[in-house]
N, C-alpha and C positions, 0 to 999 in steps of 0.2 A: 060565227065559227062554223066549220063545216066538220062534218065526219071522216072526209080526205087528209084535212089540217090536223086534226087528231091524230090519227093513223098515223104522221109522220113520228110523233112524239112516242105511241104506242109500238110503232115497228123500230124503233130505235133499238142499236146492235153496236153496243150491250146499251138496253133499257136502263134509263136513267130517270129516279123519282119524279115524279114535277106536280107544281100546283096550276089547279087551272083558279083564274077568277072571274068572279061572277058578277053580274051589272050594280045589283045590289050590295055589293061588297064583300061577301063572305069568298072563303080561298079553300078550295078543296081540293085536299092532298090527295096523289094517286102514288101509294107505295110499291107497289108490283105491279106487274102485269096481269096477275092472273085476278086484279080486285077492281078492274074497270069491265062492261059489257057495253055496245051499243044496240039499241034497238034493232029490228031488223028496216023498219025505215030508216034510220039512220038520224033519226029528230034528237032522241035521247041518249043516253050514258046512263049506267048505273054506275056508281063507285062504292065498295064498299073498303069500313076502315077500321083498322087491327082490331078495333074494339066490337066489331060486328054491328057496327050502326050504316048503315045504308041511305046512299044522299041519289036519287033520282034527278037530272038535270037537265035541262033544253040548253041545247046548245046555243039557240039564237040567243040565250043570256053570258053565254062565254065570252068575255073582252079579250083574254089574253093567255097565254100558258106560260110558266115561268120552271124552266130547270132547278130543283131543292137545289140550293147549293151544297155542295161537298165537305168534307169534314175540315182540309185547310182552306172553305170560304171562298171560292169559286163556285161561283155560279153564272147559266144565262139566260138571260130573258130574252123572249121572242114574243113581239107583235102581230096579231091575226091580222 
């Protein structure tokens, strides 16, 4: 995963929640916009989540980002 392919998800208009997943399996939710940063190299993300717990992540562990689905159950997934 790259910090560009991010971006697309992040500059999203209107911004729509989504989870990213990671190689080892765990799925980390990004509920706003204003609760994701990337590094200034661009290697990592911080995400933080409602409960103020803070997940640090390399992207090169990111497989995939999937759109939260909506409340009537749509949702989409997209492949890096």
């Amino acid at each position: 995963m790259t910090v560009e392919q991010l971006r697309k998800f992040y500059d999203a208009q209107p911004f729509r929640p989504f989870i990213m997943h990671l190689a080892d399996g765990r799925q980390i939710a990004v509920n706003h916009r204003e609760f994701i940063m990337s590094s200034p190299s661009g290697r990592t993300v911080s995400v933080y989540q409602p409960d103020d717990t803070l997940n640090v992540i390399d992207l090169l562990r990111v497989t995939d980002l999937e759109i939260k689905p909506t409340a009537n159950g749509a949702g989409k997934r997209r492949r890096s």
